[in-house]
N, C-alpha and C positions, 0 to 999 in steps of 0.2 A: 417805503412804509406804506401798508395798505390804509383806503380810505376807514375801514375798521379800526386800526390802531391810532389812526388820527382823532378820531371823537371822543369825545370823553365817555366813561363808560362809567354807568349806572351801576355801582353794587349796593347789594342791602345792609342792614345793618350787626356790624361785630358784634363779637360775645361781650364786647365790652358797654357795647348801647342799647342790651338787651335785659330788660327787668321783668321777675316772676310780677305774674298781674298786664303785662302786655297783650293786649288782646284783639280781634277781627273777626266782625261782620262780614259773611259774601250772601248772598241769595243767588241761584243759579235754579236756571229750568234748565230739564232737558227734553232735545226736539230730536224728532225725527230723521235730519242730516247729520246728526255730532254721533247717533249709533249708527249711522249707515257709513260715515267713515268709521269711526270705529272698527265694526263687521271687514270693511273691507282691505283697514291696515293689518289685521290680525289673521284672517283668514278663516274667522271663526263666527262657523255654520248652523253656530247652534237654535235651533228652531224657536224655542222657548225665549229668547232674545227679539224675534221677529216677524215669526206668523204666528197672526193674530186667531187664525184656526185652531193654529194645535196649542194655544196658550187658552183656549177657552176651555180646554179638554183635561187640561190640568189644574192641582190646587190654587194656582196664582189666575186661575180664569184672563188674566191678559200677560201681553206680553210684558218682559222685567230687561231693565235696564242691566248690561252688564256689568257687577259688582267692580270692575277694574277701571271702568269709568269714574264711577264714583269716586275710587280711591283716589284718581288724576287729576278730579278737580280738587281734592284736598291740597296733594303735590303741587300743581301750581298755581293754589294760595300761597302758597310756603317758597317756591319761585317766587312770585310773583311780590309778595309784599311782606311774611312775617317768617322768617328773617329780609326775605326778598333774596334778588340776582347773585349767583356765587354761594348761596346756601344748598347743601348736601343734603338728603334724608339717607339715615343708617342705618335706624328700624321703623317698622311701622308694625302696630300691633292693631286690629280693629276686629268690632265686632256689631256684626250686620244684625238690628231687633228686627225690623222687616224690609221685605225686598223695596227695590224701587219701580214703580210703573213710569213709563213712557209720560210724560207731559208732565210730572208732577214739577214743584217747586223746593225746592230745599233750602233752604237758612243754614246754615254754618258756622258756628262759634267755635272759636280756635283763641285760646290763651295760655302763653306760657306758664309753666306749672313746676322748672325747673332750671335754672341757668348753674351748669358745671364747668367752672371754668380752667378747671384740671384736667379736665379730659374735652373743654372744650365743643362741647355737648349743650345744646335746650331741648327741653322735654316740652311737647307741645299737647295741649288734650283738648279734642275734636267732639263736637258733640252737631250732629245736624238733626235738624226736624220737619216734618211738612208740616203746613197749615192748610186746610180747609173746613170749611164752613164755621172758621171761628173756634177754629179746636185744632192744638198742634198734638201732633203723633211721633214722639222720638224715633230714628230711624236708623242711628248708628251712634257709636262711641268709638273714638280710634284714639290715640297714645303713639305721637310721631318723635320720633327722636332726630338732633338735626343740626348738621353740622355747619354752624355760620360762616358768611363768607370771612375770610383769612386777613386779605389785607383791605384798604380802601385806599381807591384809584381816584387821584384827584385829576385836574384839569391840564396840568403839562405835565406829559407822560416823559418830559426828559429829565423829571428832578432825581 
């Protein structure tokens, strides 16, 4: 048995422990190493992403966070804590009000809006915003659909 299958293993919560009104806070910046991996997991050259020249030359006058970023930090919220570990995303629908710039800060509220447990499905709906100088700027709405983890793994995996 590998040391993996020896530990107990963290899943998030079932369709069953999951109620409309369930909700999460994240506040995330983003910096300047999380688009440079990015850029270089992807392979993607796009200027307007990273110099800072030819993003002055365009309507966004700076450079803009790649919109798939964005989406990933949604993802693993949704990893991460609402459903959490062993939670699927099956759709995602979003839509960008404005870009994101390099350093900004986003807030992120995410609360289930739909638990089906016929199909075994929560409807998740995303709303982030920035904030500065005392004034938040909505920045996206996304609508994630999301399949919870299946079973829960308790502490002796020989039961």
């Amino acid at each position: 048995m590998s040391l993996y299958n020896m530990k107990a293993r963290k899943i998030g919560k079932t369709i069953d422990e999951i109620e409309e009104g369930d909700s999460l806070s994240l506040t995330e910046s983003i910096e300047d190493n999380q688009i440079l991996l990015y850029l270089g997991l992807t392979n993607d050259a796009n200027p307007l992403y990273i110099q800072h020249d030819y993003a002055k030359e365009t309507e966004y006058e700076q450079p803009l966070v790649p919109s798939i970023m964005v989406m990933g930090i949604i993802t693993s919220a949704i990893s991460k804590h609402l459903p959490g570990p062993g939670s699927h995303v099956v759709n995602f629908s979003i839509n960008f009000i404005d870009p994101v710039f390099h350093y900004e800060t986003l807030t992120f509220e995410f609360e289930v809006i739909k638990v089906d447990k016929m199909k075994d499905v929560v409807t998740i709906s995303v709303e982030a915003v920035e904030s500065t100088d005392n004034e938040e700027k909505r920045i996206l709405d996304a609508v994630v659909m999301v399949k919870p983890p299946q079973v829960q793994i308790g502490d002796d995996l020989n039961e």
